[in-house]
C-alpha positions, 0 to 999 in steps of 0.5 A: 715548296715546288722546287727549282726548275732546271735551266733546261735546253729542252728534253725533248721526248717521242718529238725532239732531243734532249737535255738537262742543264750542268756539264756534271757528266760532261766527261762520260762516254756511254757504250754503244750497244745493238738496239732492238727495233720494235718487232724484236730484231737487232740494229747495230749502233754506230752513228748517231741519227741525223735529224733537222729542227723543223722536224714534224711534231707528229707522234702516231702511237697506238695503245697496245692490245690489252690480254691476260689475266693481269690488269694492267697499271702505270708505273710508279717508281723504278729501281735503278742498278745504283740502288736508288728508287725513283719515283714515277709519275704520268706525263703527257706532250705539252702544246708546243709538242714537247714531252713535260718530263718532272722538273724535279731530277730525282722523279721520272716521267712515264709517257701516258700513250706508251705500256704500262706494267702489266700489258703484253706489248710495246714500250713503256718509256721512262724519262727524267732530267740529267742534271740541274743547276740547282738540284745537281747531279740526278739518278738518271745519270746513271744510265750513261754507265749502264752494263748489259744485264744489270736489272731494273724493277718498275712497279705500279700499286700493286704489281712489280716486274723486273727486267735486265739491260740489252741495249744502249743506243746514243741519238742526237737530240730531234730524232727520236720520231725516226726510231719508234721502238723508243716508244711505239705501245707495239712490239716486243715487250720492253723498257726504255729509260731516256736522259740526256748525254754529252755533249753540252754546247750551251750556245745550242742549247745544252746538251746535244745527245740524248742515252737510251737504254732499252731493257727487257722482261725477266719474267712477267709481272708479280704481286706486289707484297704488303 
């Protein structure tokens, strides 16, 4: 049975901004970190981004140079700080220019034009709902209590690679265009976990901010073990 979809108020992913459904997580203030831009070099986070909802939906994304020994493979689960694993399964932009993150909160949505595990550069970006009003509360949520240096494991069928939290940045909702570390296939190489974040207005579509949570390589990629 294909579960329920969540009231969405869009999340809104490379093109726009944000939202899943309930007011679940309507209380919590994320910290704010510094953000690496895609070239490595810091910015320091304090006001949110402005944006305009007419906003071009325009992604100029290229796929990062391919090197080494290891193949590269998409990602299929990560492991949050939390302990849980979620599952991970490829999305594309849809016609309107919206990313098709998983209506299912407990999966998470990789970005086809972004890196995959195993590829040198650039940003493999991972998406999911915050909440919904029939699934409740999802594992992403947890990004909005994410502490510098806790680690994540994402891995694909056959490689894992583990990285630790350096940044957590809060954006308004259609500004996502204007910050292409978030996705751009160049750059240093990084993990970027996107949900929704207070405030939820439903009369402007939920909620209003989205929590980006940026995290970088420990090491490189390892064989997974049978």
């Amino acid at each position: 049975m294909r579960p329920a979809p969540p009231r969405r108020s869009r999340l809104v992913i490379l093109i726009a901004a944000g939202a899943g459904v309930l007011g679940l997580v309507a209380g919590v203030a994320p910290r704010l970190w510094p953000t690496p831009d895609a070239a490595g070099s810091v910015a320091v986070v304090g006001q949110k981004a402005a944006a305009k909802d007419d906003d071009p939906i325009v992604v100029d994304a290229r796929p990062a140079r391919r090197t080494g020994t290891v193949r590269p493979e998409q990602p299929r689960s990560v492991h949050l700080p939390t302990g849980v694993v979620v599952p991970v399964r490829a999305v594309s932009s849809r016609t309107d220019g919206l990313l098709d993150v998983p209506d299912d909160i407990r999966q998470a949505g990789w970005w086809r034009g972004g890196s995959r595990v195993g590829d040198p550069l650039g940003s493999t970006l991972l998406a999911a709902h915050v909440d919904s009003t029939t699934q409740g509360r999802g594992p992403f949520a947890a990004l909005l209590k994410v502490r510098r240096d806790q680690r994540f494991l994402v891995s694909s069928a056959t490689l894992n690679q583990e990285y630790r939290a350096t940044s957590m940045h809060l954006l308004e909702r259609r500004s996502l265009l204007r910050n292409r570390w978030i996705y751009s296939a160049s750059g240093s190489r990084r993990l970027v976990m996107v949900t929704c974040a207070p405030p939820y207005v439903p009369a402007r579509g939920g909620y209003q901010n989205l929590v980006v949570v940026t995290a970088v390589p420990v090491s490189g990629p390892t064989r997974r073990e049978e």
